[in-house]
N, C-alpha and C positions, 0 to 999 in steps of 0.2 A: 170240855168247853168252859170257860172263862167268860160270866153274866155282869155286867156293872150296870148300876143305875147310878149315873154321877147327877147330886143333885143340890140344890139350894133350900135353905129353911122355908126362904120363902115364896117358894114356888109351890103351891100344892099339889100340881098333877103327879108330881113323884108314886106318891101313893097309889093313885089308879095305873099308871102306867106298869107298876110292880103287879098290881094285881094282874093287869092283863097279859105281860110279860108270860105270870108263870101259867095262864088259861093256856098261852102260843106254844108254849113249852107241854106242856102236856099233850096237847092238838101235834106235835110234829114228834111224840115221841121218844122227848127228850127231856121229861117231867124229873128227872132225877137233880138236873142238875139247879147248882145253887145260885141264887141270886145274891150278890154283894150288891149293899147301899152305901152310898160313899160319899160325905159331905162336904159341899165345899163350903170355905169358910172363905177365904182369898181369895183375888185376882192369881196370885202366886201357888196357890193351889191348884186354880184352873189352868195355869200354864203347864202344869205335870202330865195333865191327859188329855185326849183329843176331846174337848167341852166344846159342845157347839151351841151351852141356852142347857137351863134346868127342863125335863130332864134329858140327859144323853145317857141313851145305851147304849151299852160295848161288848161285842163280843169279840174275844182273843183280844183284846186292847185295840180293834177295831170298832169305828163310829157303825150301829147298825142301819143306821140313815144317812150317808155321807151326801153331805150335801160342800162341801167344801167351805162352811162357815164356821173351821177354828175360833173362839175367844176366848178372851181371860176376862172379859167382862162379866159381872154377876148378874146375873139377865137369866130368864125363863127363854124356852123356845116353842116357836111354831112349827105346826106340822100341818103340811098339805095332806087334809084327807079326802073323803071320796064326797063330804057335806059340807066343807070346805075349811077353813084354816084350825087348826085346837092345840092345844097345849099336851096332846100327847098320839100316838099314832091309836090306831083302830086295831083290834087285837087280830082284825083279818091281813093286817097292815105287817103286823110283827111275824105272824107266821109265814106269809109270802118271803119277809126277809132272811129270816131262819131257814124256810128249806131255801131261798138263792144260795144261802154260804156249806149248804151242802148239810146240815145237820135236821 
């Protein structure tokens, strides 16, 4: 399995959401594997991978939250959590999506 945090300087949730990433990852079992951080710097960068808002995570080069808002814009994103909107999923958020994609 293949982990991306694609993320902006200046978005700070990067960080927490890495931390929480690898709590999901452990919780499902799958603590081994590695997280890649991946900066964008461009609009032109963001057009390389599916960027939906710093941060986007990928697993297989899959969006783990597909919400069908692709950008190359340098923009932070939102996430619909269960206490309502944040700057990164809820780590009960990340594990639900992990075991969906079957790992």
């Amino acid at each position: 399995m293949n982990i991306e945090v694609l993320h902006l300087e200046d978005c700070p949730s990067w960080v927490e959401a890495g931390s929480r990433l690898r709590e999901a990852l452990d919780a499902t079992g799958v603590g081994e594997t590695t997280i890649t951080y991946r900066l964008l710097g461009t609009s032109a960068d963001a057009a390389q991978v599916p960027f939906a808002g710093s941060p986007t995570i990928t697993v297989d080069g899959q969006d783990l939250f597909p919400n069908g808002g692709r950008t190359v814009d340098l923009a932070c994103r939102v996430y619909l959590t269960p206490t309502g909107l944040a700057g990164l999923p809820t780590t009960e958020q990340l594990i639900e999506a992990i075991d969906a994609r079957g790992h």
